[in-house]
C-alpha positions as CSV (number, residue, x, y, z in Angstrom):
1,X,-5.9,-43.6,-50.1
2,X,-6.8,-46.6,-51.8
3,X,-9.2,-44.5,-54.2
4,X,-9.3,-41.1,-55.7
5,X,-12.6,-40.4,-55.0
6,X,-13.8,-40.6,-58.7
7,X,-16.2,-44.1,-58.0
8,X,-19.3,-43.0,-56.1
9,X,-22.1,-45.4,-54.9
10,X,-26.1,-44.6,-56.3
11,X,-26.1,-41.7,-53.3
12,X,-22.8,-40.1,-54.6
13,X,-21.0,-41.1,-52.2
14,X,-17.0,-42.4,-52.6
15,X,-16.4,-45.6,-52.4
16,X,-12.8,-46.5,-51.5
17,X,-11.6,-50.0,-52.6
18,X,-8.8,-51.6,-51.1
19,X,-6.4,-53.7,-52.7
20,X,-3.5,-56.3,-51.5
21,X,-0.7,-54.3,-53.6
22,X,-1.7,-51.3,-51.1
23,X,-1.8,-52.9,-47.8
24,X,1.1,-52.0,-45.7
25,X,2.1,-54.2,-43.6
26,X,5.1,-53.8,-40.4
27,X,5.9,-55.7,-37.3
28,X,6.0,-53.1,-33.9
29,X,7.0,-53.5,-30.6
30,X,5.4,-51.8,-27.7
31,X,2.4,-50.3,-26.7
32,X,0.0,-47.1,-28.0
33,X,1.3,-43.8,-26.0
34,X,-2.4,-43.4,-25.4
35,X,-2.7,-46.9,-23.5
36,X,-2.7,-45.4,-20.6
37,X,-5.5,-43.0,-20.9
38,X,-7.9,-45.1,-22.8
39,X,-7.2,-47.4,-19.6
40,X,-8.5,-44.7,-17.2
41,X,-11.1,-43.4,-19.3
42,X,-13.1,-47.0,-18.9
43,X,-12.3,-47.3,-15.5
44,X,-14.1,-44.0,-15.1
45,X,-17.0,-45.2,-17.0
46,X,-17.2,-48.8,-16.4
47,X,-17.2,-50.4,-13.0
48,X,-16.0,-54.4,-14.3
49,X,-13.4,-54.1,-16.5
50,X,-12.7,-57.5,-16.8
51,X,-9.5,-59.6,-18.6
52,X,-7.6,-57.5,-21.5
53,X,-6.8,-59.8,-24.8
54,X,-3.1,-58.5,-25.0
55,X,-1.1,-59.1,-28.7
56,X,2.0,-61.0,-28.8
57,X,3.2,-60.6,-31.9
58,X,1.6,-56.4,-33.8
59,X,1.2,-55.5,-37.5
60,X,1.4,-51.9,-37.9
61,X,-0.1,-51.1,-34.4
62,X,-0.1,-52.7,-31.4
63,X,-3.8,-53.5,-30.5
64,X,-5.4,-54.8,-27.1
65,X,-9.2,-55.5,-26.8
66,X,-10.1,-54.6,-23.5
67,X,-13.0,-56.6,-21.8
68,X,-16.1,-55.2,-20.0
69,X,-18.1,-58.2,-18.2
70,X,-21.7,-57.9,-17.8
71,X,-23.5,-56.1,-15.1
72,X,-27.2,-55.7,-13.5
73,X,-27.2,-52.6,-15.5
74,X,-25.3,-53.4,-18.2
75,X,-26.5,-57.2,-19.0
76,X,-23.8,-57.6,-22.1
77,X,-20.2,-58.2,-22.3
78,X,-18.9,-54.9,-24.1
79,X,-15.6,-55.1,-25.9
80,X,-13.0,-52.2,-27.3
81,X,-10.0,-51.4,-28.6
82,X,-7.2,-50.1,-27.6
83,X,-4.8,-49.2,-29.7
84,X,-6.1,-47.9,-33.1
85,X,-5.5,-44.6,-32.4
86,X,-1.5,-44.6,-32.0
87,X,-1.4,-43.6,-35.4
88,X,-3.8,-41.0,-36.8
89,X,-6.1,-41.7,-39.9
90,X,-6.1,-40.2,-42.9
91,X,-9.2,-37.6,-42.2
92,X,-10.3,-35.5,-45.7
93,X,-10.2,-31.9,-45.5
94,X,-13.3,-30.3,-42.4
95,X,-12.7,-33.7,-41.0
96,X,-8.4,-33.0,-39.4
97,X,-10.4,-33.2,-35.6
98,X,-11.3,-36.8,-36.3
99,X,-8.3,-38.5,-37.1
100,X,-8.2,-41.0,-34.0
101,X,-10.8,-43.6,-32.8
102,X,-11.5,-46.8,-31.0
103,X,-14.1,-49.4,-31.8
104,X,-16.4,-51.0,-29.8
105,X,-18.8,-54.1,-30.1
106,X,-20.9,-55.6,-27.3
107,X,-21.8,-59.4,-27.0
108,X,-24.1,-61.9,-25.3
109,X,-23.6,-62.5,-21.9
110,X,-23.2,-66.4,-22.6
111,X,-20.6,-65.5,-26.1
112,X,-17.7,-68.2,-25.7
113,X,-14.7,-65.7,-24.8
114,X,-12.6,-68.3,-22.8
115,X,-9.5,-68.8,-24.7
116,X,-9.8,-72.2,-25.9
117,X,-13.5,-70.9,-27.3
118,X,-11.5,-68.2,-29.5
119,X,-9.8,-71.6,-31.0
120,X,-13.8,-71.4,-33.0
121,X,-14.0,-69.0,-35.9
122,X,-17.8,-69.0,-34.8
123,X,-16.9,-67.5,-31.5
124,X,-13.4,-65.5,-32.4
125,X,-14.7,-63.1,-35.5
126,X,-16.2,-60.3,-33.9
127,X,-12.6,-60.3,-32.0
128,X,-11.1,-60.5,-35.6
129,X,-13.0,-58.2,-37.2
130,X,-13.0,-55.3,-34.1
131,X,-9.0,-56.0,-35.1
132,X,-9.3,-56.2,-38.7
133,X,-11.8,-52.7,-38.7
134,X,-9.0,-51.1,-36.5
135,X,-5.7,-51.7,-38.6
136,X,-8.0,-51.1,-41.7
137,X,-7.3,-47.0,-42.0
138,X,-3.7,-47.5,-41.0
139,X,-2.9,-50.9,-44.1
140,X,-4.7,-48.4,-46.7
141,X,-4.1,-45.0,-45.3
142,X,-7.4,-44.3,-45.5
143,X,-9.7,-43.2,-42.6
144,X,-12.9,-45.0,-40.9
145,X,-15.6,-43.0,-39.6
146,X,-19.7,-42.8,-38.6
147,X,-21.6,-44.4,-41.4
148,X,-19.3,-46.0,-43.2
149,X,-19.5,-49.7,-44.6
150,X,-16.9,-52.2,-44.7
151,X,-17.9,-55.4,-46.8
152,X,-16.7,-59.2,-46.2
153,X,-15.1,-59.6,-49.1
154,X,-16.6,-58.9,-52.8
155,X,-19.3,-59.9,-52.9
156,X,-19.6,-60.1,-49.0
157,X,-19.3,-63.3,-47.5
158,X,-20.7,-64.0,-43.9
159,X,-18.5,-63.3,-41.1
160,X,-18.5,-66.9,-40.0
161,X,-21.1,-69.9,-40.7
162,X,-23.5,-69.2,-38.0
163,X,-24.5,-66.0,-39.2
164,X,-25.3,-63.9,-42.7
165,X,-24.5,-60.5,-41.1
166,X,-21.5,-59.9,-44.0
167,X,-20.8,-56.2,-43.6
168,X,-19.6,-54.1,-41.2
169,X,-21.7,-50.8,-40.3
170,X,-19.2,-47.9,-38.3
171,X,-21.8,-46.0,-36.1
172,X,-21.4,-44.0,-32.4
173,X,-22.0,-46.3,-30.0
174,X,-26.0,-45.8,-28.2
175,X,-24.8,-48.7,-25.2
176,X,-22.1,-46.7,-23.4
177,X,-22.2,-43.0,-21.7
178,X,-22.2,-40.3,-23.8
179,X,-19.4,-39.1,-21.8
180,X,-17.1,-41.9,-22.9
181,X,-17.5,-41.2,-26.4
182,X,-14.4,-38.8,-26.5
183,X,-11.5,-38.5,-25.1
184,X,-9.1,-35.4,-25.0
185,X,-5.7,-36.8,-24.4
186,X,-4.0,-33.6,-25.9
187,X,-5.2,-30.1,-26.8
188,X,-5.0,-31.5,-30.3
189,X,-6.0,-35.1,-29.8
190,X,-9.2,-36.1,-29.5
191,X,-10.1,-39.9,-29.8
192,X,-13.5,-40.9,-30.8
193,X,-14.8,-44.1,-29.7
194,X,-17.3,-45.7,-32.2
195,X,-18.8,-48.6,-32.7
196,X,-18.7,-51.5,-35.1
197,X,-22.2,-53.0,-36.1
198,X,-22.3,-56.3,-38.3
199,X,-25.4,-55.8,-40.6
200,X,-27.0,-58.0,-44.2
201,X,-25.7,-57.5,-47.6
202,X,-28.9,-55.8,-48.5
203,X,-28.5,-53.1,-45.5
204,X,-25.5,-52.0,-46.6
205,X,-26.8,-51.9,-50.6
206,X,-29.6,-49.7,-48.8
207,X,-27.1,-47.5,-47.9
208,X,-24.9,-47.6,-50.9
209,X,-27.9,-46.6,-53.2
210,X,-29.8,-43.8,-50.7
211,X,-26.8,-42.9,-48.6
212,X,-27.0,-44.0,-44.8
213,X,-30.3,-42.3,-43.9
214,X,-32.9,-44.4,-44.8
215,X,-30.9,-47.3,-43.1
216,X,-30.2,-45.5,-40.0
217,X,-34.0,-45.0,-39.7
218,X,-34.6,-48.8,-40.7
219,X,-32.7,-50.1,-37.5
220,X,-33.5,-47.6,-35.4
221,X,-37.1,-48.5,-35.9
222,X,-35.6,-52.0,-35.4
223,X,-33.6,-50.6,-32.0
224,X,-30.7,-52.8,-34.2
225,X,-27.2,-51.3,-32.1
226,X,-24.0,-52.7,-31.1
227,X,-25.4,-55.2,-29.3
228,X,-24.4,-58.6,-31.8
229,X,-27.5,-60.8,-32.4
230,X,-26.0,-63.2,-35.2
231,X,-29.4,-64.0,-35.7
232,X,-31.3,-60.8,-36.2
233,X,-33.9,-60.1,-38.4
234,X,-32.9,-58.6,-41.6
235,X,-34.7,-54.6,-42.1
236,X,-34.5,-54.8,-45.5
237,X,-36.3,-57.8,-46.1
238,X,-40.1,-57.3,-47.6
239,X,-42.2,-56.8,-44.9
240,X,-39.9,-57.1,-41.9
241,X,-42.4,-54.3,-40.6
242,X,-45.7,-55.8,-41.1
């Protein structure tokens, strides 16, 4: 890993910092051996899988963002990943069940996915940073779970100029089935799909300083999930609950 554990955040937490001497970085052909099966698991749970955003050209995996389009019932377009678990994570010791995931993010309806749209940093970064999240464990040999934060830079910068969301919150998705949050694909491989939740500068300070609790309980209160409003209220602003 990128970090021996010794820096900790206020809550005591490790914080892991990634550098560019680490990264690893390698070209690869092909797709995941677990394609397949994340394929059928959404068909089973998802009725409109729509178009798939294949890659041409991989760095270290080979990493497809399949498309779900909105429904009566599900009035969102949900996107995940397919591909980040080829290669397991680096999981710490108690964690060695955990070493595969998938990330998923939901959109607007009306979000610009067309391909010439994508052309638009403004419409393309939660695509870039779904792909960015999933390489992430795999470039540092580190290992992305449930509440961790991933900053925009340092300090963070906003994902893109029509937002300040700057951070990136890893949660288990609340907007798909239970039932499609794992998937056995071996006895001993068990993917985990989680989801990816932009949130402010100060959220993720909240979290660095109290550990993810209080947070947790800020945007559940605010029913904040992975359902991208680039324009949502920050919870940690004074008197957002007045």
């Amino acid at each position: 890993m990128a970090n021996n554990n010794k820096e900790r955040s206020e809550s005591g937490a490790p914080i892991f910092r990634h550098s560019a001497s680490e990264a690893r970085s390698e070209l690869v052909g092909g797709v995941s051996q677990f394609t397949e099966a994340i394929e059928t698991h959404i068909d089973k749970h998802f009725n409109q899988r729509g178009p798939v955003y294949h890659e041409i050209v991989s760095d270290l995996i080979h990493l497809d963002i399949e498309m779900i389009e909105p429904t009566a019932d599900r009035p969102y377009t949900t996107l995940i990943t397919n591909g980040m678990s080829s290669l397991p994570m680096n999981a710490p010791k108690g964690a060695e069940q955990k070493k595969y995931a998938e990330l998923v993010l939901s959109l607007p309806p009306d979000w610009p996915l067309a391909q010439d749209s994508l052309a638009n940093e403004r419409n393309y970064w939660p695509i870039r940073w779904l792909k960015e999240l999933a390489r992430l464990p795999h470039r540092y040999n580190s290992w992305l779970w449930a509440s961790h934060t991933v900053p925009n830079g340092n300090p963070p910068q906003p994902f893109a100029d029509n937002t300040k969301l700057c951070c990136a919150l890893i949660l288990r998705p609340t907007l798909v089935p239970e039932s499609f949050h794992r998937l056995e694909v071996t006895p001993n491989t068990t993917i985990h799909f989680l989801s990816f939740i932009p949130i402010y500068k100060e959220e993720m300070n909240l979290k660095l300083q109290k550990g993810p609790d209080p947070l947790l309980s800020l945007l559940d209160k605010a029913k904040v999930n992975e359902l991208l409003d680039i324009n949502r209220s920050n919870t940690c602003k004074r008197g957002f609950f007045r």
